[in-house]
C-alpha positions in Angstrom: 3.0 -9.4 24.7 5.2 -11.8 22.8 2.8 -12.4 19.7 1.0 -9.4 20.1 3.0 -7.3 16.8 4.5 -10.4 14.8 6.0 -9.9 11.5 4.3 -12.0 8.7 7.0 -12.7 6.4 5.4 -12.4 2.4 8.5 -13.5 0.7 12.3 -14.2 1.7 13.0 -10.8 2.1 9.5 -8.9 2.3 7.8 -8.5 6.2 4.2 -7.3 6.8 3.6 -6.1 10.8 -0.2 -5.4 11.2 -0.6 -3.1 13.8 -4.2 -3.5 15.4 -5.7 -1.6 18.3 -4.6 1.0 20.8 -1.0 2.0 21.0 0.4 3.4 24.0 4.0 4.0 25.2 4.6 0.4 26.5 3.4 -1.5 23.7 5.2 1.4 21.0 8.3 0.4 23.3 7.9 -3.4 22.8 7.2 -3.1 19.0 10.6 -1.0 18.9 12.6 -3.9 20.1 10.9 -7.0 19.2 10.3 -5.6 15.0 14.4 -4.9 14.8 14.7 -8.1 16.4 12.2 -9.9 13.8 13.4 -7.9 11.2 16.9 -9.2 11.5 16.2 -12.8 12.7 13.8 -13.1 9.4 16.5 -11.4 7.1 13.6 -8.4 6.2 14.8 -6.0 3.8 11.0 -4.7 3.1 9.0 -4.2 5.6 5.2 -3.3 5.3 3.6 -1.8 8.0 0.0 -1.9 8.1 -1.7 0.7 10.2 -5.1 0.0 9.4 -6.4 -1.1 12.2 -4.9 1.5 14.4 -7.9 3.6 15.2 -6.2 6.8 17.2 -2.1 8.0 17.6 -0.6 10.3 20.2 2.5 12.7 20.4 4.6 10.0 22.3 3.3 6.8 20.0 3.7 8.7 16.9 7.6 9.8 17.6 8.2 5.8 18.7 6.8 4.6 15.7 8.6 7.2 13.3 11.5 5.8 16.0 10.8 1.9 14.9 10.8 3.4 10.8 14.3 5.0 11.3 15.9 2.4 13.6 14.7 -0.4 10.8 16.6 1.8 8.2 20.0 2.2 10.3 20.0 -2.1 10.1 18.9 -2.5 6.1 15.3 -2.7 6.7 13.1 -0.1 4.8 9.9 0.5 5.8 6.3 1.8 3.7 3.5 3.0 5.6 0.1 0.8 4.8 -3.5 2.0 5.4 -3.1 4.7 7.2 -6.6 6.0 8.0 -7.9 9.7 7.9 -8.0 10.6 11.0 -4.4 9.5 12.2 -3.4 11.2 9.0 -4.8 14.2 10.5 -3.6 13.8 13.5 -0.3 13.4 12.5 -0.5 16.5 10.6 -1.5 18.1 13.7 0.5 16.9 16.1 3.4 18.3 13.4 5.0 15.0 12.3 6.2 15.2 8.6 4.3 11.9 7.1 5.7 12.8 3.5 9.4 11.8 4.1 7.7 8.1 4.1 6.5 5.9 2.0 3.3 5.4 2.3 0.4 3.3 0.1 -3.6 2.6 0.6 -3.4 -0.8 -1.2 -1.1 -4.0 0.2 -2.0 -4.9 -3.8 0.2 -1.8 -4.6 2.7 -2.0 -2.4 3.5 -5.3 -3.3 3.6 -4.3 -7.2 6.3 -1.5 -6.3 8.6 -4.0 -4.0 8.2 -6.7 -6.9 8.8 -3.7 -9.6 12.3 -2.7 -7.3 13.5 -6.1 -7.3 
């Protein structure tokens, strides 16, 4: 699983981790530890995660990624939410997990704009 969530580094300090597939409890586990890991190694301080090509989220994965988001924070890293598609949104809503206290864009194109815009 070692190259299975890499961070793709954009600029000194700017990350992108494309998420692709199905999630489950292991692999949320595994992208926990190895994206602080990365993040820190790489010297992140912007991290973009792409959930694009994540095609269904549970209870369990959706509480370890929103685990990943806060853990990034506690070491410098802050994180915006990229592609996330309709029907995890709505699954998020219904499985009750507050998406707005994230940042979240549609558009790498965008995101990028709003880091370069910050810094």
């Amino acid at each position: 699983m070692e190259l299975s969530s890499p961070i793709i580094p954009l600029s000194d300090h700017i990350g992108l981790l494309p998420l692709i597939g199905d999630i489950d409890t292991t692999r949320a586990r595994w992208i926990l530890e190895s994206t602080l890991e990365q993040s820190v190694n790489l010297k992140i301080t912007q991290l973009i995660m792409d959930l694009s090509g994540v095609a269904a989220i549970d209870t369990m994965v959706a509480h370890k990624l929103l685990q990943v988001i806060r853990s990034l924070k506690l070491v410098g890293v802050e994180t915006t939410l990229l592609g996330i598609r309709p029907e995890v949104a709505q699954a998020a809503v219904n499985l009750g997990i507050d998406l707005q206290s994230f940042r979240a864009e549609n558009s790498l194109k965008k995101v990028l704009a709003n880091l370069q815009y910050q810094s």
